[in-house]
N, C-alpha and C positions, 0 to 999 in steps of 0.2 A: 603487659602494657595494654592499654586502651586508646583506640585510636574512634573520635567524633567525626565524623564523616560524611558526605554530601556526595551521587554517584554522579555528577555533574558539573561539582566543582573543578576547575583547572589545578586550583592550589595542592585540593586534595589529591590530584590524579598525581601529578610528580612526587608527593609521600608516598603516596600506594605503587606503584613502580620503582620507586628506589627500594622499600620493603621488599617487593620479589625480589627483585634485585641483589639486594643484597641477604638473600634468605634469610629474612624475619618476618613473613609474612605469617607463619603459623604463631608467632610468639606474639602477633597482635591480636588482641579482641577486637573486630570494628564493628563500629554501632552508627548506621545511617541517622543522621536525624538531621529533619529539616529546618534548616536555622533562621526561618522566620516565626517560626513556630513558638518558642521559649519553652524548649524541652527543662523542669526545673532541673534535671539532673546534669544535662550538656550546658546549663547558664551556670549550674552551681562546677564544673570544671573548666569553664571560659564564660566570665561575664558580660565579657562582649559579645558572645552567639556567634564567635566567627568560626568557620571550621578551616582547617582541618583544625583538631586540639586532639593533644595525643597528653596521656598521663601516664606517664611510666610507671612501672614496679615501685618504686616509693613512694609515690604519687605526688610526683615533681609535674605543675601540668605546664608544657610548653603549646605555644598559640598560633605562633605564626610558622608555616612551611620551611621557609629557611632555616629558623632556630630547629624545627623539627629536622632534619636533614643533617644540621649540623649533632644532633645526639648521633642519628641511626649510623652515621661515618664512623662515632665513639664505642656505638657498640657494637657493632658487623665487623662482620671475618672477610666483607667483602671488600674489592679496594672503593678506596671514599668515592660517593658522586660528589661530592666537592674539589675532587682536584684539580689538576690540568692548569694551573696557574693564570695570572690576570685575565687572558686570551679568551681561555674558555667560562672563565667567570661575565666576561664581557657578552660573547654568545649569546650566556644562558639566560644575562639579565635582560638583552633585547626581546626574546623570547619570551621572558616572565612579562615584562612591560606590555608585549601584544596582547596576552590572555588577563594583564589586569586591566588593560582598556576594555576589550570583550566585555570582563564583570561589571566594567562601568557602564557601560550601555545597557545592558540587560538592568542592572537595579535606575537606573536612570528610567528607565521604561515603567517602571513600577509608579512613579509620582508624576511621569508626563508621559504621557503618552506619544506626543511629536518631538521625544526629545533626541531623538536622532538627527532630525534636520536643524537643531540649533545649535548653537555656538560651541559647546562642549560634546554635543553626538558626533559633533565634525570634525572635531579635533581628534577625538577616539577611533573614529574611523579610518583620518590621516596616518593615526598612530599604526594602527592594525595593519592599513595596507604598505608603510613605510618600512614598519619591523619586518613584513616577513619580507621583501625586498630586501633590506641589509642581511638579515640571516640569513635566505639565500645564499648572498654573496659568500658570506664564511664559513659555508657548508661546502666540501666536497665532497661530500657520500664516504671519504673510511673513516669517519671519526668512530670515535668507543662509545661505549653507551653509559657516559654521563651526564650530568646534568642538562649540558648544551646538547645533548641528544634528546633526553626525556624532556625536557620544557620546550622544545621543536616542535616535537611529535602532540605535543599538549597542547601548544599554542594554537596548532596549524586542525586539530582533531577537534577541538574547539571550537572557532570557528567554523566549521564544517557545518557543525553540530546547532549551533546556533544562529547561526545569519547561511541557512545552504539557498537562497537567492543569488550567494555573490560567487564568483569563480576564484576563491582564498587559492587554490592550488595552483592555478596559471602563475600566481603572483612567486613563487614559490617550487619551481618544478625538482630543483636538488632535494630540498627538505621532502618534498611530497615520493619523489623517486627512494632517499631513504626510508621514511616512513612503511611506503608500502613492503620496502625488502625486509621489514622488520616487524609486517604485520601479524607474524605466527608467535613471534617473541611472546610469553605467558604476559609477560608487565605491560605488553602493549595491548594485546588481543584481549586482556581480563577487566583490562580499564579501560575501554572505549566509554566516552560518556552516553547516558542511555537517561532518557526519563523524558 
């Protein structure tokens, strides 16, 4: 498998941790490429330029994180990051929701510049500081480490990552008290975002 990849994507970093995770991380090939760029080879396996994009052994190419997620549960010996029924699908999607506002701002940034203080920067922003408030609340520190675990640690590492003017952690003290207990984890500590 091949896995397109960005060290700074949110979407990407919950693939790349379910891969250690569920040890396949050696059966993937990953290939950074910047997806502003129009690598022809990563447009000619996702024409959208979106990463993550993973092309399996057949070279079936899946695009979007979830669909990717829902393979590596089909092909891992490990138990699914998709389990844990409605509850924990609900977590994970609050969670997913913070770090796709995050990406909204940052590509928002790229055609305005003051687009944080408008009408939709503010909205993203509501969003960012309202999710990790509810996720908070659904965290009590012994959950497993699926999904609603890794897109926590992603959302909140994120953030961090990108806006560190704001105090995301204060907002967040259960999630961040997890996170750090989990900071030597290989899928946590290998995929910090960097760039």
């Amino acid at each position: 498998m091949k896995l397109y990849a960005n060290p700074t994507s949110p979407f990407v970093r919950i693939v790349r941790m379910a891969l250690i995770e569920k040890g396949l991380n050696e059966a993937v090939d990953t290939t950074f490429v910047d997806a502003w760029a129009d690598d022809p080879a990563f447009l000619d396996a996702n024409p959208a330029g979106r990463v993550p994009t993973l092309v399996t052994d057949d070279g079936a190419r899946l695009t979007e994180a979830l669909l990717i997620l829902s393979h590596l549960d089909a092909t891992g010996t490990k138990p699914a990051v998709l389990a844990g029924g409605p509850a924990a699908l609900s977590a994970a999607g609050v969670a997913i929701g913070v770090f796709d506002a995050a990406v909204a701002v940052i590509i928002g940034r790229k055609s305005a510049p003051d687009f944080d203080t408008g009408l939709v920067g503010r909205k993203r922003y509501r969003t960012m500081q309202e999710g990790l408030r509810r996720l908070d609340a659904a965290f009590d520190g012994s959950q497993g480490f699926d999904l609603p675990a890794i897109a926590a640690i992603t959302a909140l590492d994120y953030l961090v990552f990108r806006f560190p003017d704001h105090d995301w952690r204060g907002l967040c003290p259960t999630v961040a008290a997890f996170r750090d207990a989990h900071g030597d984890r290989p899928s946590v500590r290998d995929t910090v975002p960097r760039g």
